[in-house]
C-alpha angles and dihedrals in degrees: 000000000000111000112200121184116196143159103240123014112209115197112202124019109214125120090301107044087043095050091053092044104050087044083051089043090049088057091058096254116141089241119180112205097192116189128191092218131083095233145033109264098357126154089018109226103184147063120257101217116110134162116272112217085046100055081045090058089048100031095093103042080049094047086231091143119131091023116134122264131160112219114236106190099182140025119224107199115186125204125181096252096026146025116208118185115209129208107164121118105259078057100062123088156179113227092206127199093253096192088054086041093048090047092046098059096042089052088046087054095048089044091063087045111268117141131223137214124187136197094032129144122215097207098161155357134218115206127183124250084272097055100257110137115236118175128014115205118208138170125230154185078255089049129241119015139194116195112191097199125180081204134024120203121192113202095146097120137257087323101048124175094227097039087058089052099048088043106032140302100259103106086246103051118164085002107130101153115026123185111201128189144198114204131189118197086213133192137194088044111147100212125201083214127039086189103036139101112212121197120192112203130174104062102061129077104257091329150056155228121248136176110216115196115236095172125233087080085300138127145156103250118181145122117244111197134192097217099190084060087073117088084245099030080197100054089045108131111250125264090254089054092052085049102058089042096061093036084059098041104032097073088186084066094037093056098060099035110031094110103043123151104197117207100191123019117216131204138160145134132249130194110225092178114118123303110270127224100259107197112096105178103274082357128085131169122214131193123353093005087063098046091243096152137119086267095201086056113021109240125149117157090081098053089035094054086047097052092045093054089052099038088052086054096046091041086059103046082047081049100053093035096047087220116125093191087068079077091069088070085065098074085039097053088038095058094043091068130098081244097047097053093041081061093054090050095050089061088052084052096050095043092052088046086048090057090049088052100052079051114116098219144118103305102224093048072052095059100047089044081054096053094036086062088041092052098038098240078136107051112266084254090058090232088143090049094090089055093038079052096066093057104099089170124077093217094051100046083050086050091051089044094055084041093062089041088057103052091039088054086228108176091225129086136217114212129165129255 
């Protein structure tokens, strides 16, 4: 058996797990980033969308310049019943190259001397009588493993391995509303906007389908669903279903995609329940496995970058102090910043979207009250949807929203269709 002893034992290398290991590394911990597949950033198992004047803030602590994005300045959202066009800031948006992005980050990490193993396998964990992980048994390519870590990081997704084992052993432990997402990286699309994200919203169970531009004929092109929102979250169609079927009925989609050719396909799950608290003892969790993600629109890689610069930081103070309640100030400091409490604010969205969904009224009143609350024409708190409530009539609940626009000096507009 191969016996590895390390500072810091990152589990899961994607764009999470290697931004906090290459800011650890940087800090001269011996930091192993261990990783089940068999290459860097493959399969892909994430958008690329992120928001633009936040990568811009964490770019450079990440040494992400120079990476590709391609630069979206406004967001085109269609109901059955409205269109509104956003351009306020939280709306733009880089459409970045994630498996560049992926590479990039891993190569940053091993740079500053971290170190990296594939193909490798977490299948247990053995804590003291206190709590404190000792040892982390995993299975390789090289065969059986025992990591002796002073830290143990979990950055392995929504189903992470040490999350399961924390919180409970069932694969979806602590997971009470999921999104989940097929993506296609398309070509021979002809798009209305070059600059432009769409969202198509309506057909799809407590989500939508979008097209998001990448230049060069290309898009991302996919369907993201909230399955508990169907009346048998179980017999919900797929997201690929839903895909195809508004690709078939949304003739403002079909137009523009009908004849894709797409070259990866993309898939993956997200939790959008509540944040959890991430400090285990000598574990923490970072990113998706601690549900730090825009809950109203699934991103994660923004609030999980965020939380992994600041977890690395904490990790090593807790490190050089040899103190492991130093790695309570993580969540604290977390939480302080613009991104943590946009975070905060996103579950209050999607709640209040949530409570709009479970309403049995007129669905396309249903669909403008949705995007009114995604766009933030109701306060992200929802304190105008009990006015927004009283409209029965499409043209006067568009009236009130530009009315709220208006007053709010947003720079978007609603419009019928």
């Amino acid at each position: 058996m191969m016996v590895i002893e390390c500072d810091i034992l990152v589990i899961g290398a994607g764009p999470i797990g290697s931004a906090f290991s290459y800011i650890a590394s940087k800090e001269g911990n011996d930091v192993l980033m261990v990783d089940r597949k068999n290459e860097v950033a493959s399969p892909l198992r994430g958008g690329e969308a992120v928001s633009r004047f936040l990568f811009e803030e964490l770019e450079q602590e990440l040494s992400l310049n120079g990476v590709y994005r391609w630069p979206i300045d406004d967001t085109l959202i269609y109901t059955s019943s409205a269109t509104v066009r956003t351009r306020e800031i939280k709306w733009k948006s880089f459409i970045l190259d994630r498996e560049e992005v992926e590479k990039k980050l891993v190569k940053n990490a091993l740079d500053a001397g971290g170190r990296l193993m594939l193909g490798v396998t977490v299948n247990d964990f053995c804590s003291d009588g206190d709590g404190i992980i000792k040892k982390v048994k995993a299975k390789s390519i090289f065969g059986k493993i025992e990591i002796k870590p002073k830290i143990v990081v979990g950055a392995d997704g929504a189903t992470s391995t040490l999350r399961r084992w924390l919180l409970g052993r069932k694969i979806y432990s602590g997971i009470k509303d999921w999104g989940c997402a097929i993506e296609f990286d398309a070509i021979n699309v002809d798009l209305d906007y070059e600059n432009t994200m769409q969202l198509f919203m309506g057909e799809v169970t407590g989500g939508y389908s979008y097209i998001f531009p990448k230049g060069e004929n290309r898009a991302d092109i996919g369907t993201g669903t909230r399955p508990f929102y169907g009346k048998d979250p179980l017999s919900e169609p797929s997201p690929i279903d839903f895909f195809y079927k508004t690709l078939r009925d949304n003739k403002f989609m079909n137009r523009q995609v009908k004849n894709f050719s797409p070259i990866k396909i993309k898939g993956g799950i997200i939790d959008l329940s509540r944040p959890i608290h991430p400090v285990f003892k000598n574990a923490i969790l970072v990113g998706d496995s601690a549900n730090q993600n825009f809950a109203y629109v699934g991103e994660g890689i923004i609030p999980g970058w965020q939380a992994a610069i600041i977890a690395a930081k904490t990790v090593d103070k807790s490190l050089s102090e040899e103190d492991l309640s130093v790695l309570e100030e993580y969540p604290r400091t977390y939480e302080k910043t613009f991104i943590g409490q946009e975070a905060k604010r996103t579950v209050k969205i999607k709640d209040n979207i949530s409570k709009v969904i479970d309403m049995d009224i007129n669905p396309k009143i249903k669909s403008i009250l949705t995007v009114m609350l995604e766009t933030e024409i109701i306060e992200w708190n929802g304190k105008e949807l009990e006015t927004a409530l009283k409209y029965k009539d499409c043209k006067e609940l568009i009236k009130y929203a530009n009315d709220l626009i208006e007053e709010k000096e947003l720079d978007m507009e609603i419009n019928p269709l």
